[in-house]
N, CA and C atoms as a LAMMPS dump frame, in Angstrom:
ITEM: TIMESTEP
0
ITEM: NUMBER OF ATOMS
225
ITEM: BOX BOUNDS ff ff ff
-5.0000000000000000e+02 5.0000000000000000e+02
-5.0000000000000000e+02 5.0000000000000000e+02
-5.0000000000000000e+02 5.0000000000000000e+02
ITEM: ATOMS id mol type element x y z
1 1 1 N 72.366 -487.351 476.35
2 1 2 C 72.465 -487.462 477.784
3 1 3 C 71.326 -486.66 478.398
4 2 1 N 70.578 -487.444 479.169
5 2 2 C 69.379 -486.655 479.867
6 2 3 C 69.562 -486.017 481.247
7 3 1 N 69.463 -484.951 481.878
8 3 2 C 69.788 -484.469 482.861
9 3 3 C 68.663 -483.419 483.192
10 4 1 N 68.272 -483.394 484.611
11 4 2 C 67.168 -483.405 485.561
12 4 3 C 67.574 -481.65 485.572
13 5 1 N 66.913 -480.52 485.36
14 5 2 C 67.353 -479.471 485.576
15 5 3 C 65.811 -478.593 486.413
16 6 1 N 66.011 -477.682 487.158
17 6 2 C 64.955 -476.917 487.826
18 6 3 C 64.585 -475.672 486.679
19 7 1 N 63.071 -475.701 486.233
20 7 2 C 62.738 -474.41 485.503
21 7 3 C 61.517 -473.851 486.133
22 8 1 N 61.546 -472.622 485.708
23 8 2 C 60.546 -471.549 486.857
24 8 3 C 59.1 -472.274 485.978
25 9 1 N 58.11 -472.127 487.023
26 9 2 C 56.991 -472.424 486.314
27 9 3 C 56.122 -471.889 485.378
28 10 1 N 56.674 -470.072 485.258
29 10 2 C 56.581 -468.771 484.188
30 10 3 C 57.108 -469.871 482.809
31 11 1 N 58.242 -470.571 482.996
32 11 2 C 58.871 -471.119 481.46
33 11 3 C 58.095 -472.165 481.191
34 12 1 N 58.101 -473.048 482.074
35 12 2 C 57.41 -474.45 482.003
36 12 3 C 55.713 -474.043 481.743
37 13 1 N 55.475 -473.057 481.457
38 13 2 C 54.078 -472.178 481.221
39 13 3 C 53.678 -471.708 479.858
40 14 1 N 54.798 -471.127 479.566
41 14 2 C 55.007 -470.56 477.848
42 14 3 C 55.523 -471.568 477.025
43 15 1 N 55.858 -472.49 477.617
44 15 2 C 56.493 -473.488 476.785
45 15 3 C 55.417 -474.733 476.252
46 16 1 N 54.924 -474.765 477.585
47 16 2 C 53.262 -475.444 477.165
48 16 3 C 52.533 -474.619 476.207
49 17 1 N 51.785 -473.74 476.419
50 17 2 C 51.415 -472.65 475.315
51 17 3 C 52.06 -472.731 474.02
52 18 1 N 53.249 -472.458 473.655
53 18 2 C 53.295 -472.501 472.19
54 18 3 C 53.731 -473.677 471.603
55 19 1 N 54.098 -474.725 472.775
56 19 2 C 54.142 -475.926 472.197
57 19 3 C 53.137 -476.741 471.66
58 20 1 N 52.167 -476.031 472.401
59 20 2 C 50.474 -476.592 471.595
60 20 3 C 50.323 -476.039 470.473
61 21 1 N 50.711 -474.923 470.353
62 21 2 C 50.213 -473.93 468.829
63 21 3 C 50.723 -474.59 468.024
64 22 1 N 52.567 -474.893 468.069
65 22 2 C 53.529 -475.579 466.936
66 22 3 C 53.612 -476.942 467.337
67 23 1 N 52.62 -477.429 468.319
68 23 2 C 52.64 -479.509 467.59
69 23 3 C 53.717 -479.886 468.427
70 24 1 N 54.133 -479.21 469.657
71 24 2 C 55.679 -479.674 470.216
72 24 3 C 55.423 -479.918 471.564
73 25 1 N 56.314 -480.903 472.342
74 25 2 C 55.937 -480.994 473.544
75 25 3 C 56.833 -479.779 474.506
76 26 1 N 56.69 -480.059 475.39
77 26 2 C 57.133 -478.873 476.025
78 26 3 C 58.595 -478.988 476.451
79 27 1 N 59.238 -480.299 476.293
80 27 2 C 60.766 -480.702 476.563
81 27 3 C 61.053 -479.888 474.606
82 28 1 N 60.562 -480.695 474.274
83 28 2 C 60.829 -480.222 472.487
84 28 3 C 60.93 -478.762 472.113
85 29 1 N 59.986 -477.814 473.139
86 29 2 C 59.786 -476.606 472.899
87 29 3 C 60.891 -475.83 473.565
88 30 1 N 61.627 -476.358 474.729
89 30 2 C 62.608 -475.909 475.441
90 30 3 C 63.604 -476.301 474.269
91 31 1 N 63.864 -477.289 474.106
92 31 2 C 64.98 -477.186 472.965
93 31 3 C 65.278 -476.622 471.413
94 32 1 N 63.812 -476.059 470.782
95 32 2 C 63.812 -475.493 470.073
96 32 3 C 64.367 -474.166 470.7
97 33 1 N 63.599 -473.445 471.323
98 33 2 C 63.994 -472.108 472.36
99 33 3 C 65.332 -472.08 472.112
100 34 1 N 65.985 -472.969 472.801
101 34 2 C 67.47 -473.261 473.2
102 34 3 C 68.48 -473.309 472.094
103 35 1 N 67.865 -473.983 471.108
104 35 2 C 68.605 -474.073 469.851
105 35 3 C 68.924 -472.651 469.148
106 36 1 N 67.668 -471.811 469.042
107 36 2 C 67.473 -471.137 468.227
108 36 3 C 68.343 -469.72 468.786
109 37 1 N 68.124 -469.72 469.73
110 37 2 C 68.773 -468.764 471.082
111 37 3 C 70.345 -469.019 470.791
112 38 1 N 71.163 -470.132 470.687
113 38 2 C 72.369 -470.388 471.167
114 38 3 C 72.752 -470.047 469.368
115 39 1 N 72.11 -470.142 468.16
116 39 2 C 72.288 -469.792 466.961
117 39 3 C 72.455 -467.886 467.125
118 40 1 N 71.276 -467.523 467.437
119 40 2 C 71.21 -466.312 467.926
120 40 3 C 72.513 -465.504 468.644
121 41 1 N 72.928 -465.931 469.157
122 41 2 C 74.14 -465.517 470.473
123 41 3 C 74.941 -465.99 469.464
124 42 1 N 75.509 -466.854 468.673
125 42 2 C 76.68 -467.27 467.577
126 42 3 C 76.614 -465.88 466.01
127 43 1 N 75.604 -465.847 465.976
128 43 2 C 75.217 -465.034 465.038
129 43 3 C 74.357 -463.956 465.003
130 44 1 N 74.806 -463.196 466.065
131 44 2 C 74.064 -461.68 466.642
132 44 3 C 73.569 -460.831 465.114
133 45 1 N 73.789 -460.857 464.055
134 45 2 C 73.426 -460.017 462.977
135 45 3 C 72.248 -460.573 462.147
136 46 1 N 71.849 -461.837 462.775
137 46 2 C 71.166 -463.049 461.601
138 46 3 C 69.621 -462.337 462.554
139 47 1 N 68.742 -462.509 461.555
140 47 2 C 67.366 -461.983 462.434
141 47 3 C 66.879 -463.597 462.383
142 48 1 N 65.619 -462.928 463.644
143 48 2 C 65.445 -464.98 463.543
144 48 3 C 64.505 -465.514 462.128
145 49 1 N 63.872 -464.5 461.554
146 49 2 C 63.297 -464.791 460.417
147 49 3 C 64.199 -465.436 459.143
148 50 1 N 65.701 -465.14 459.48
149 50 2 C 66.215 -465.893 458.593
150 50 3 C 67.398 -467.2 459.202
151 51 1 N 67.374 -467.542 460.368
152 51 2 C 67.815 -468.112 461.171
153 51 3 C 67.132 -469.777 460.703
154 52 1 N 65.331 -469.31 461.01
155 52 2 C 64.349 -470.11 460.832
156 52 3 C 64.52 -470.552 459.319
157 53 1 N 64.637 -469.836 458.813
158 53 2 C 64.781 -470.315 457.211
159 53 3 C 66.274 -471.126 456.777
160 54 1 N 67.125 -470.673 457.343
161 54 2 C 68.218 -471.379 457.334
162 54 3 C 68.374 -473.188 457.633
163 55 1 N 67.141 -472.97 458.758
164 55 2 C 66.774 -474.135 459.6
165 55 3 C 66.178 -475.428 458.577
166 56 1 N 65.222 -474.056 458.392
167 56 2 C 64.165 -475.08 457.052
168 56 3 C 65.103 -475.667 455.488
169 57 1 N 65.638 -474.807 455.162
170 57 2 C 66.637 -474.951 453.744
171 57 3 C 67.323 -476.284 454.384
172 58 1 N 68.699 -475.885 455.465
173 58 2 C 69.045 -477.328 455.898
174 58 3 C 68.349 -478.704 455.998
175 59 1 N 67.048 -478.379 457.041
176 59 2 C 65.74 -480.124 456.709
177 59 3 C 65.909 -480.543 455.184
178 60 1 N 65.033 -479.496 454.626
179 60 2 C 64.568 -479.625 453.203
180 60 3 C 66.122 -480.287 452.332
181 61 1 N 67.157 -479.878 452.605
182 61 2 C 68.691 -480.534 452.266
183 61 3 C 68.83 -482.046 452.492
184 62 1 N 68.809 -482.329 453.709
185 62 2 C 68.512 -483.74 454.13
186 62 3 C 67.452 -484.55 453.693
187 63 1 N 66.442 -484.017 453.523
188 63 2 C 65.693 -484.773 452.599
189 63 3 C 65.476 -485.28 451.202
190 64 1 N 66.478 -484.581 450.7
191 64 2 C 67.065 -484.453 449.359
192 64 3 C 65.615 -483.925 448.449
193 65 1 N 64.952 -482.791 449.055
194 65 2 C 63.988 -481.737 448.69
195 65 3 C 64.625 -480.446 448.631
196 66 1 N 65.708 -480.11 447.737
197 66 2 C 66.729 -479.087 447.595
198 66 3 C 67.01 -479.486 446.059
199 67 1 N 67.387 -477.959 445.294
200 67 2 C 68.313 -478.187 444.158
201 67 3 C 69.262 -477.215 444.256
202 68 1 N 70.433 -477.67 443.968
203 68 2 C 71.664 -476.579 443.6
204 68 3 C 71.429 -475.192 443.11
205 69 1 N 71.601 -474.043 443.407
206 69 2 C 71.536 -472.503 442.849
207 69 3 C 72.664 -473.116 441.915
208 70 1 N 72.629 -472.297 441.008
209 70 2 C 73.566 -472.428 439.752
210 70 3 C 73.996 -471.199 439.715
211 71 1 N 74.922 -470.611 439.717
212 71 2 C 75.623 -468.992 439.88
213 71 3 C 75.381 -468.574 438.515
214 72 1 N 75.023 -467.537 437.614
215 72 2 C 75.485 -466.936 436.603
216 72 3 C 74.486 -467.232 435.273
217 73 1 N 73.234 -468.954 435.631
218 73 2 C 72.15 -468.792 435.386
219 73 3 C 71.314 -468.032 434.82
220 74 1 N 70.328 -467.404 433.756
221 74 2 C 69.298 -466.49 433.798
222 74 3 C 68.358 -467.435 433.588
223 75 1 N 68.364 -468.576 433.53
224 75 2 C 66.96 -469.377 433.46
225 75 3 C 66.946 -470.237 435.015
């Protein structure tokens, strides 16, 4: 559902900016922000360095570019 919202032009500013660095448009970059933020606030102890990785492991899952940890393993 798409819905028309007012953002300061400070956001709509930084959002351009690093959406160029990471390849994203600036609607895309608000929702990364948003995503990562609302993970953040669910999971106050998670740093975002492993938030992001969590992110990536899940893709890499769906793509079926993942293998099972095997518990108890030494090889």
């Amino acid at each position: 559902m798409a819905t028309t919202v007012k953002l300061s032009d400070e956001l709509i500013k930084d959002a351009r900016r690093f959406g160029e660095v990471y390849s994203r448009s600036i609607p895309k970059q608000i929702e990364y922000w948003s995503r990562i933020g609302k993970i953040a606030e669910e999971n106050p102890d998670l740093s975002f360095d492993f938030i992001t990785a969590i992110l990536m492991a899940r893709q890499e899952a769906r793509e079926g570019d993942a293998t099972p940890y095997k518990f108890g393993s030494s090889s």
